[in-house]
DRENTORKOL-3810 file (N, C-alpha, C; in nm, 4 decimals):
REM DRENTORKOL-3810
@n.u->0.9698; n.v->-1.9543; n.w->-0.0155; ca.u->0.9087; ca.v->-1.9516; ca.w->0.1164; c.u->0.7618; c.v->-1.9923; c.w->0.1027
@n.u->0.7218; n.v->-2.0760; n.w->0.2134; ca.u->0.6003; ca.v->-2.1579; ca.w->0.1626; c.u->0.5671; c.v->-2.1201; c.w->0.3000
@n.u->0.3659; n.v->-2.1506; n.w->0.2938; ca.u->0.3053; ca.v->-2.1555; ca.w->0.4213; c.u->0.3122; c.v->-2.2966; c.w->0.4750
@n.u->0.2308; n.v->-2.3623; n.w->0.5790; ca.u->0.2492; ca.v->-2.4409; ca.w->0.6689; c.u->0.1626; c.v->-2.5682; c.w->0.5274
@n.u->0.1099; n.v->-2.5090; n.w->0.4819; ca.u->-0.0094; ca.v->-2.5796; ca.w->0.3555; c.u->0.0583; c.v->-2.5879; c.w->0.2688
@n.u->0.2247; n.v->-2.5117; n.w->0.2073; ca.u->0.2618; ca.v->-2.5247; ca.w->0.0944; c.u->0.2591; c.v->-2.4619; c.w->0.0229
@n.u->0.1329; n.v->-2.3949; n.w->0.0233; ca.u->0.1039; ca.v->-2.2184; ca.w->-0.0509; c.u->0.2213; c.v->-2.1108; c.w->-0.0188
@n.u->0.2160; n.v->-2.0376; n.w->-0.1350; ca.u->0.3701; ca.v->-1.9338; ca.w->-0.1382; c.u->0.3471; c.v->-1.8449; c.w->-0.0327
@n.u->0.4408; n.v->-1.8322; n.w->0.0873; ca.u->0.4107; ca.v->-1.7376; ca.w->0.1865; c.u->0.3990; c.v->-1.5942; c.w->0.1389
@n.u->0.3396; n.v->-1.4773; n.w->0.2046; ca.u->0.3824; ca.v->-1.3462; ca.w->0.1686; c.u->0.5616; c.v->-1.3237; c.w->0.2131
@n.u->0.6483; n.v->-1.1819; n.w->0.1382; ca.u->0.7482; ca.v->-1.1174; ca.w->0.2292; c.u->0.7706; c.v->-0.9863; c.w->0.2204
@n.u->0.8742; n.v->-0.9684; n.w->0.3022; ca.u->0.8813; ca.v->-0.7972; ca.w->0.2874; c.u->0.8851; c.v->-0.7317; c.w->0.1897
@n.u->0.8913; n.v->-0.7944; n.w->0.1207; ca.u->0.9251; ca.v->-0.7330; ca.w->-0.0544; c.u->0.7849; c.v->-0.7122; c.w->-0.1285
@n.u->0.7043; n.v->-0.8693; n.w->-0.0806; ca.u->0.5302; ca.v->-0.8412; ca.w->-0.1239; c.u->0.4661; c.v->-0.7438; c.w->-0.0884
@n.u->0.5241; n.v->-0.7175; n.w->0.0822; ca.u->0.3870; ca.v->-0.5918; ca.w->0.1065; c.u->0.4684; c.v->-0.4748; c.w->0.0656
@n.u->0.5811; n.v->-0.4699; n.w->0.0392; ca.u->0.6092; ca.v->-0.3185; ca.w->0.0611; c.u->0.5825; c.v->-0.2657; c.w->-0.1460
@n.u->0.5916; n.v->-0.4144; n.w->-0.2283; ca.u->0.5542; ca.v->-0.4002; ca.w->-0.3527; c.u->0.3851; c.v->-0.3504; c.w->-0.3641
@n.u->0.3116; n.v->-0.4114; n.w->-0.2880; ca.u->0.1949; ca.v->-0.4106; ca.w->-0.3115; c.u->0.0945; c.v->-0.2925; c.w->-0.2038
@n.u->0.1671; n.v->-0.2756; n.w->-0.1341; ca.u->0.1351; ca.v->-0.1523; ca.w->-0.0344; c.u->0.1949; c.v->-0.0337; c.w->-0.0523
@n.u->0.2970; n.v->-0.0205; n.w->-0.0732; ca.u->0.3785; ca.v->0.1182; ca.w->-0.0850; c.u->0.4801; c.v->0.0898; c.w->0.0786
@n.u->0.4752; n.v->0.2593; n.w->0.0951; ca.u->0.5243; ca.v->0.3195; ca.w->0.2433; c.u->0.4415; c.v->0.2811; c.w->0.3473
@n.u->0.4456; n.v->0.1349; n.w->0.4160; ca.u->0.3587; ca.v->0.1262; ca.w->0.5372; c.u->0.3997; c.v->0.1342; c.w->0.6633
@n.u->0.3671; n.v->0.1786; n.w->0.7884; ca.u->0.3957; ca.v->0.1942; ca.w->0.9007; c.u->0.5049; c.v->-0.0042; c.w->0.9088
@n.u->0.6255; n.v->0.0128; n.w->0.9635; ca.u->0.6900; ca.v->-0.1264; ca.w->1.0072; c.u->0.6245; c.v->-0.1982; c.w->1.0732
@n.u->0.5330; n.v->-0.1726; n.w->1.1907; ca.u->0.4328; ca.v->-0.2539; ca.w->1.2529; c.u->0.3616; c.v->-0.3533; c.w->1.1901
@n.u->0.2649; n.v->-0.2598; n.w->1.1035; ca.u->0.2009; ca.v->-0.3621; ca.w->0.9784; c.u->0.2516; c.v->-0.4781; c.w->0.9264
@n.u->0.4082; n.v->-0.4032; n.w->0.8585; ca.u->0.4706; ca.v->-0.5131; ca.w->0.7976; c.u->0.5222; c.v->-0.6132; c.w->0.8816
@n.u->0.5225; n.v->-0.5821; n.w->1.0145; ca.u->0.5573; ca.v->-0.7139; ca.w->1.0982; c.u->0.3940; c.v->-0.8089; c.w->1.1204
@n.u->0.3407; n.v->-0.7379; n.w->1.1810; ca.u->0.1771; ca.v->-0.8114; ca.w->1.1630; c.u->0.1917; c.v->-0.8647; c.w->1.0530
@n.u->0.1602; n.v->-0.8398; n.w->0.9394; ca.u->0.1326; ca.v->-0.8941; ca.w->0.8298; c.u->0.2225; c.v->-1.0519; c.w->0.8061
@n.u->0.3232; n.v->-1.0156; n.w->0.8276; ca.u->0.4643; ca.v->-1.1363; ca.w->0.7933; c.u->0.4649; c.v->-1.2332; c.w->0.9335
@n.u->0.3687; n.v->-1.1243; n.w->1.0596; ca.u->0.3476; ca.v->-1.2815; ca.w->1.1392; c.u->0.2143; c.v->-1.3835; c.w->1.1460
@n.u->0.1484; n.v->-1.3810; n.w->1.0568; ca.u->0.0447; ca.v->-1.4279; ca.w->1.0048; c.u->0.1411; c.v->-1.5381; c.w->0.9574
@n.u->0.0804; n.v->-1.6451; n.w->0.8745; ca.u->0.0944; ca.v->-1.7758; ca.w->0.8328; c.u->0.0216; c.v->-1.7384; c.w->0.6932
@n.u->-0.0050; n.v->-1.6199; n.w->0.6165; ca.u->-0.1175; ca.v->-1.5706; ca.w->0.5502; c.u->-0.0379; c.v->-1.6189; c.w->0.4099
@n.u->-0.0898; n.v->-1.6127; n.w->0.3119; ca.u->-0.0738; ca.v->-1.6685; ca.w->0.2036; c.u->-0.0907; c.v->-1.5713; c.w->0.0868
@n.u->0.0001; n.v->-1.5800; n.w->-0.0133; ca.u->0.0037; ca.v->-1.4563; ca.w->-0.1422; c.u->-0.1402; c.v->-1.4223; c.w->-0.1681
@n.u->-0.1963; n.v->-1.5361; n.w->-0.2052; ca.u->-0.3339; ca.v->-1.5039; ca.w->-0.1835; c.u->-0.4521; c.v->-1.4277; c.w->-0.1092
@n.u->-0.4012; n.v->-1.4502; n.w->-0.0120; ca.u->-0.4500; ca.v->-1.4006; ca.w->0.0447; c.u->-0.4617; c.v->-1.2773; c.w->0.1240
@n.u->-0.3216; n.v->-1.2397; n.w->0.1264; ca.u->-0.2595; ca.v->-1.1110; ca.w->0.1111; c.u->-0.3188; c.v->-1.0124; c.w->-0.0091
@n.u->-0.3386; n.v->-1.0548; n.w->-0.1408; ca.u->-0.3883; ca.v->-0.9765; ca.w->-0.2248; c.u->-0.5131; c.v->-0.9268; c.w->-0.2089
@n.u->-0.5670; n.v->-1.0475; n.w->-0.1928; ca.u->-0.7326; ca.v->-1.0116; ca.w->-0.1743; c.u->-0.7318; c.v->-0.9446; c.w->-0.0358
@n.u->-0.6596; n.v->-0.9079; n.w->0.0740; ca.u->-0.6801; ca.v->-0.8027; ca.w->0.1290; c.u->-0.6305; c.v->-0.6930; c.w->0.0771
@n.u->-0.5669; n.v->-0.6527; n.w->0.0112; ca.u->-0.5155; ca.v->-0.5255; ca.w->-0.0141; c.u->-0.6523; c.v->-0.4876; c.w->-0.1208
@n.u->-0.6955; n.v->-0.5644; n.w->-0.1915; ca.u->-0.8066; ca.v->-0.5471; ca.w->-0.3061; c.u->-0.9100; c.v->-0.4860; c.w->-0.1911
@n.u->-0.9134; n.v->-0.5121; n.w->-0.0943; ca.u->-1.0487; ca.v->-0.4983; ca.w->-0.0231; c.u->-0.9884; c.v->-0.3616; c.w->0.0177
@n.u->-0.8605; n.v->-0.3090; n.w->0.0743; ca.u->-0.8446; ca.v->-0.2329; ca.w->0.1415; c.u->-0.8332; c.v->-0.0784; c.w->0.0479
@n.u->-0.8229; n.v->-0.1652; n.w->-0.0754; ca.u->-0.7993; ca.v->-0.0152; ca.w->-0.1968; c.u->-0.9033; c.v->-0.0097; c.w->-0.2175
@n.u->-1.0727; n.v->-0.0565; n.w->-0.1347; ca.u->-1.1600; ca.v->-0.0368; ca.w->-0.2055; c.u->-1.2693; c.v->-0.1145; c.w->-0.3368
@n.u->-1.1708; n.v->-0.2138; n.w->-0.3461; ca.u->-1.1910; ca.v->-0.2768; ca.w->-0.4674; c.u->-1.3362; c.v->-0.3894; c.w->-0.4198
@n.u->-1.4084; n.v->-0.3638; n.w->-0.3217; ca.u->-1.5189; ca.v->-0.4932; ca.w->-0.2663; c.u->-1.6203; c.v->-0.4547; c.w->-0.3612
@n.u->-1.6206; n.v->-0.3515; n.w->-0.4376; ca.u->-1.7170; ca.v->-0.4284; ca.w->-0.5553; c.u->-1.7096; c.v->-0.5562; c.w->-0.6075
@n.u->-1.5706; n.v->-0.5403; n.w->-0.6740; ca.u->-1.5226; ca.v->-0.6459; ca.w->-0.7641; c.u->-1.5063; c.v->-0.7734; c.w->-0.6608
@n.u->-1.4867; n.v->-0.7779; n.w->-0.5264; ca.u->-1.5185; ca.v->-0.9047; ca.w->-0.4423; c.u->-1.6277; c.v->-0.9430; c.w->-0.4433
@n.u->-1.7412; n.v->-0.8507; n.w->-0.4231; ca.u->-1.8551; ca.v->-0.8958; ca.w->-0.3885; c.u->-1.9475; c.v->-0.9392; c.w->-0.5528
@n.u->-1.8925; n.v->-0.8631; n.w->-0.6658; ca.u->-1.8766; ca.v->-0.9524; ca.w->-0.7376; c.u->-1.8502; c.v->-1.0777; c.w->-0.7631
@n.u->-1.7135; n.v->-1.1362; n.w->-0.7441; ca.u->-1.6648; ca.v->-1.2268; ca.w->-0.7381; c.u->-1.7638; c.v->-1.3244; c.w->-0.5988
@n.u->-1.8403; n.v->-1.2515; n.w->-0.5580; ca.u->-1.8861; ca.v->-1.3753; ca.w->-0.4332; c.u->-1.7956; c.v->-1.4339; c.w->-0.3405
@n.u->-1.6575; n.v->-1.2840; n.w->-0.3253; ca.u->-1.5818; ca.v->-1.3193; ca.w->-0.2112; c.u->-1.6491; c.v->-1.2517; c.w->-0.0747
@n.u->-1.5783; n.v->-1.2645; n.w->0.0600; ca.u->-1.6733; ca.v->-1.2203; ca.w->0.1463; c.u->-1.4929; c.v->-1.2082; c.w->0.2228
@n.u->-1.5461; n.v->-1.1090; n.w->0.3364; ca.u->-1.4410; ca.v->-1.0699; ca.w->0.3814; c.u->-1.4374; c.v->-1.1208; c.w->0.5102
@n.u->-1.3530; n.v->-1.2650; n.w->0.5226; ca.u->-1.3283; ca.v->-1.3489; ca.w->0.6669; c.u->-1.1919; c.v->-1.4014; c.w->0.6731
@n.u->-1.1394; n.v->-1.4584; n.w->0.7983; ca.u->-1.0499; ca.v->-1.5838; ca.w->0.8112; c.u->-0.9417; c.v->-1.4582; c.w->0.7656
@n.u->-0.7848; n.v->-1.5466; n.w->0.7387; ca.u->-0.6923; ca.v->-1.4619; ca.w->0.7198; c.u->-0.6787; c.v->-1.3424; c.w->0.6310
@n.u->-0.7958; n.v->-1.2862; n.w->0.5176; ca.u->-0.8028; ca.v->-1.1747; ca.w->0.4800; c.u->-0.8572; c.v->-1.1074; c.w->0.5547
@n.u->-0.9457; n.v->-1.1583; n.w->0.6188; ca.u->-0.9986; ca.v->-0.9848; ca.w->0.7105; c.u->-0.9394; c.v->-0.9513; c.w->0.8098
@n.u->-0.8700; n.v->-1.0183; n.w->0.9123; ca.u->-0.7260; ca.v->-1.0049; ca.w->0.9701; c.u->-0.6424; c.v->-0.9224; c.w->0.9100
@n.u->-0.5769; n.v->-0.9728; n.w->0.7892; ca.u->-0.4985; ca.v->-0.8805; ca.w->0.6873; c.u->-0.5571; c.v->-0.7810; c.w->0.6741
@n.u->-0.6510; n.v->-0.7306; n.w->0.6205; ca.u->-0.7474; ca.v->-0.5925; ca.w->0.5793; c.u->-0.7804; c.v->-0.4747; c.w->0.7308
@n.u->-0.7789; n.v->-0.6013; n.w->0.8516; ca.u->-0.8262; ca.v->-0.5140; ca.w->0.9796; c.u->-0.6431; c.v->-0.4286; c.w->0.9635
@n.u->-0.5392; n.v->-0.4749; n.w->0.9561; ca.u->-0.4110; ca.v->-0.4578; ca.w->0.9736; c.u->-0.3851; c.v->-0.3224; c.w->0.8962
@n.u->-0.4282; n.v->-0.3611; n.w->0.7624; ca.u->-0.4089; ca.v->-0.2752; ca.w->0.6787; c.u->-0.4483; c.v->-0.1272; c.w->0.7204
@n.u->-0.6031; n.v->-0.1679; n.w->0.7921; ca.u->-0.7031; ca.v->-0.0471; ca.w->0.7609; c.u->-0.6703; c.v->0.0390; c.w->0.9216
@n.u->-0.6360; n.v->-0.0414; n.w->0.9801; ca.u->-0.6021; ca.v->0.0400; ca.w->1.1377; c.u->-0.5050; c.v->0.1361; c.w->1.1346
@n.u->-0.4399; n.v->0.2386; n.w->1.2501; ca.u->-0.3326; ca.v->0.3241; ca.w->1.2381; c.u->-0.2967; c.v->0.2897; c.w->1.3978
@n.u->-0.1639; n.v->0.3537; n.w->1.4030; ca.u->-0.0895; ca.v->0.2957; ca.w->1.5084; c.u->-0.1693; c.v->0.4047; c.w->1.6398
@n.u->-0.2317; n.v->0.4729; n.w->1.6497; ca.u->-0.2776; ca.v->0.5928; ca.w->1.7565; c.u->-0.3954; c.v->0.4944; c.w->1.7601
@n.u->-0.4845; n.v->0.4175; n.w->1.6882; ca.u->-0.5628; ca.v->0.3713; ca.w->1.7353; c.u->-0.5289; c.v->0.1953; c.w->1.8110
@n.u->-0.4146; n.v->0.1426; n.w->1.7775; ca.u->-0.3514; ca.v->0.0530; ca.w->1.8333; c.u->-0.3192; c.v->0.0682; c.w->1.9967
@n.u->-0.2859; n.v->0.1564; n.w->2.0265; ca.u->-0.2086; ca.v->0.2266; ca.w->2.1253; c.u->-0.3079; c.v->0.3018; c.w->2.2055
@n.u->-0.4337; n.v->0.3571; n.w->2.1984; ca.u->-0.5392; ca.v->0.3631; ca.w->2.2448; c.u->-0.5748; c.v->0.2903; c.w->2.2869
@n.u->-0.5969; n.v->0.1369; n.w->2.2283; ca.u->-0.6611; ca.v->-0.0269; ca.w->2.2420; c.u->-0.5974; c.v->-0.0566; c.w->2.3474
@n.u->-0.4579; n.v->-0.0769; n.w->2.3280; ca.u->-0.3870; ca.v->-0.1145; ca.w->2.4543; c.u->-0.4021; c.v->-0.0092; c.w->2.6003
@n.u->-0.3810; n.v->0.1181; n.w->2.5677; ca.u->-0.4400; ca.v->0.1499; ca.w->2.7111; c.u->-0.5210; c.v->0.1131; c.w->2.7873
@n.u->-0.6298; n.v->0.1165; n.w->2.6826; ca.u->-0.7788; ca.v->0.0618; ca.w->2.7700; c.u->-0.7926; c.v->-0.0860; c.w->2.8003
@n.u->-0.7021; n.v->-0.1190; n.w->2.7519; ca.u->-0.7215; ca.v->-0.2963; ca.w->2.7779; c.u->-0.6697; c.v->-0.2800; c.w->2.9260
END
């Protein structure tokens, strides 16, 4: 499974390997992205905390990882809040 670029898509098997037990929502967000293994990782790196070692690396947190990372880092009571008030 490839992205629209050719790059190896994420699947259910990636996040639930690399995330654990996540709310199903997520894993649908996540898998409706166009997002890329890559890029999938480097959000979860950000979301375990790991932005030393990004900001090390002189990564910065935009574009389809911080999408991914907002996904990660949200909970469904605050989803569902959002939508009320919208």
């Amino acid at each position: 499974m490839t992205t629209a670029s050719g790059k190896p898509r994420i699947g259910h098997d990636d996040v639930v390997r690399l995330c654990g037990d996540i709310e199903d929502w997520k894993i649908s967000a996540i898998l409706g992205m166009d997002a890329t293994m890559a890029e999938f990782e480097e959000a979860v790196a950000w979301s375990l905390g790991q932005d030393d070692l990004m900001i090390d690396e002189h990564k910065s947190l935009s574009g389809g990882v911080a999408q991914i990372y907002e996904i990660l880092m949200s909970d469904q009571f605050d989803n569902d809040e959002a939508r009320l008030e919208g």
